[in-house]
N, C-alpha and C positions, 0 to 999 in steps of 0.2 A: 636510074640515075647513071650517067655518064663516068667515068671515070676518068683519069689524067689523061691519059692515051689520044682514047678518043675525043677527047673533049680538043685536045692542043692540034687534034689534026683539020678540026673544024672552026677553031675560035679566029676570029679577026680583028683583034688585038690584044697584046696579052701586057698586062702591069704585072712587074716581079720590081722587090726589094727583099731586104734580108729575115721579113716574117716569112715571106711563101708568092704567091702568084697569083692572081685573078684572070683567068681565059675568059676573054669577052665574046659570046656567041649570037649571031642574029638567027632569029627564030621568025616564025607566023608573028607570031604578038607582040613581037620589038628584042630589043638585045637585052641576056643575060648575063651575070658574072658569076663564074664560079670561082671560089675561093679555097684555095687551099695553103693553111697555114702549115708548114713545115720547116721554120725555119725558130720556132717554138721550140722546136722537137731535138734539136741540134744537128737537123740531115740538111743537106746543099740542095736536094731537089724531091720533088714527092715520087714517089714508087707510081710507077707505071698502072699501076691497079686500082690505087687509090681513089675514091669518091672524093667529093671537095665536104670542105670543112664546111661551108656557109654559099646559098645561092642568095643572089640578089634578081630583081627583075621582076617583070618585063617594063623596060622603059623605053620612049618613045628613040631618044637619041644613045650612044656607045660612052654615056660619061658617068664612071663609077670612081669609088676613092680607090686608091692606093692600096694594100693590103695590112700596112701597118696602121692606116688613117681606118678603114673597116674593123681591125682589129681591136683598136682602141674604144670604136663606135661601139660595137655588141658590150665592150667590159663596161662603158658609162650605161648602158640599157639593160644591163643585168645579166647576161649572156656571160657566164664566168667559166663554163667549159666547154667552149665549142670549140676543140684542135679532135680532129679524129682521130681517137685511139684504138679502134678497131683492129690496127694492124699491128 
């Protein structure tokens, strides 16, 4: 898995609001979104090391939600602790 770093040197385009950030990456198989919720946590930006919270993909075109509109998404589909507390 990719971490913040690397992922933000590769993605081509990235959604941020005040949960965290989504880095849109295009791959072989279509564009991903990694998500990473940090804004959950009470930090301004995720740690350079960090894995994302939640991957989306592969889909044909670059159109993923928002990170607060993903975030809400997982809590209505039962997904009640996905913020990465690893770190």
């Amino acid at each position: 898995m990719l971490s913040y770093q690397e992922a933000e040197k590769r993605a081509v385009r990235v959604l941020v609001d005040g949960v965290g950030e989504a880095l849109v990456l295009k791959e072989e198989a279509g564009y991903y979104a990694l998500y990473f919720f940090f804004g959950l946590q009470g930090r301004r930006a995720p740690d350079p090391e960090e894995e994302p919270d939640f991957v989306e993909g592969p889909r044909p075109e670059p159109a993923f939600r928002d990170p607060y509109d993903q975030a809400r998404w997982l809590e209505a589909h039962g997904y009640t602790l996905f913020v990465n507390e690893s770190k």
